[in-house]
C-alpha positions as CSV (number, residue, x, y, z in Angstrom):
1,X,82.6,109.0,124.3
2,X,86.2,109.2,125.3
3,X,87.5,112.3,126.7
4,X,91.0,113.7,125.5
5,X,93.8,113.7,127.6
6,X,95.1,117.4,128.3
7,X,99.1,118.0,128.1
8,X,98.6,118.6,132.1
9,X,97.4,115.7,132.8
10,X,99.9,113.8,130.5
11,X,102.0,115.4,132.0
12,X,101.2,114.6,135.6
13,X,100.9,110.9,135.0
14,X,104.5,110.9,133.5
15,X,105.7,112.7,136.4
16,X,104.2,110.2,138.6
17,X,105.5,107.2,136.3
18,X,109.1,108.3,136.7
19,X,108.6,109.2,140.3
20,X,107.3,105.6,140.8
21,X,110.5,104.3,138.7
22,X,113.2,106.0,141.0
23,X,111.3,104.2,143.9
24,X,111.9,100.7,141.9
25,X,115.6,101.8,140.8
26,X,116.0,102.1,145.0
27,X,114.6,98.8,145.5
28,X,116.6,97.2,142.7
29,X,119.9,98.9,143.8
30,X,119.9,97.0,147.2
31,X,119.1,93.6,146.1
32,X,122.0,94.7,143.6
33,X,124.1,95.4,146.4
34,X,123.4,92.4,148.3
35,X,124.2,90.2,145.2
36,X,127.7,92.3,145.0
37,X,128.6,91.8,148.5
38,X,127.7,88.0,147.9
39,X,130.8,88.2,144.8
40,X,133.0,91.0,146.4
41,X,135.3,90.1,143.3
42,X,133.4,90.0,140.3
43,X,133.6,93.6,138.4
44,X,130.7,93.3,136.8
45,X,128.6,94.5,139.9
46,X,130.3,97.9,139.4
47,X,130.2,98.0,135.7
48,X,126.4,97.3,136.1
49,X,126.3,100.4,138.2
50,X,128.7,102.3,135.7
51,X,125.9,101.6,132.5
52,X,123.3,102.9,134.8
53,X,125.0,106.1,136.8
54,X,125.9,106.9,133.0
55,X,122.4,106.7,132.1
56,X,121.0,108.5,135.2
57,X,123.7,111.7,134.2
58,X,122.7,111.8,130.6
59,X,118.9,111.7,131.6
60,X,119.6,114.6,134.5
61,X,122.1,116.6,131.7
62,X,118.6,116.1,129.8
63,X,116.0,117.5,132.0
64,X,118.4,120.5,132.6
65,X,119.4,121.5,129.8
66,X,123.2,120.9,130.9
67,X,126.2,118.9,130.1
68,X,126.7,115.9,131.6
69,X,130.6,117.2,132.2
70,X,129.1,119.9,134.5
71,X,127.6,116.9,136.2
72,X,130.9,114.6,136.5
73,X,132.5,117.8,138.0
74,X,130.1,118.4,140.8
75,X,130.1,114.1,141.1
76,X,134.2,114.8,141.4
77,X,133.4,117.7,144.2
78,X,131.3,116.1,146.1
79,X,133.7,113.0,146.7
């Protein structure tokens, strides 16, 4: 007989999921970089990055409860 899952432990293993996730968007972001640096002229290396830092802001505007303006301004401030 199958036990049920409790929210708790849903939630734990989708915590771990998107902790394991961010590790793969690290490894993905410097074979990225080493393909960019291999085509220092072709924009789409940095529009790549645009679709997914657009992403990653809506997604942390998401989790709290903010707007992703607030984000671009402390993205602007920390330049």
């Amino acid at each position: 007989m199958a036990t049920k899952q409790t929210a708790s432990e849903l939630y734990d293993e989708r915590r771990d999921d998107i902790a394991r996730v961010t590790d793969w968007i690290e490894l993905e972001l410097d074979k990225h970089k080493f393909a960019a640096k291999a085509n220092p002229k072709d924009w789409g290396y940095p529009g790549d990055l645009g679709h997914v830092r657009e992403m990653l802001i809506e997604t942390l505007a998401f989790l709290s409860n903010g707007e992703t303006q607030e984000i671009e301004d402390l993205l602007s401030e920390c330049r």
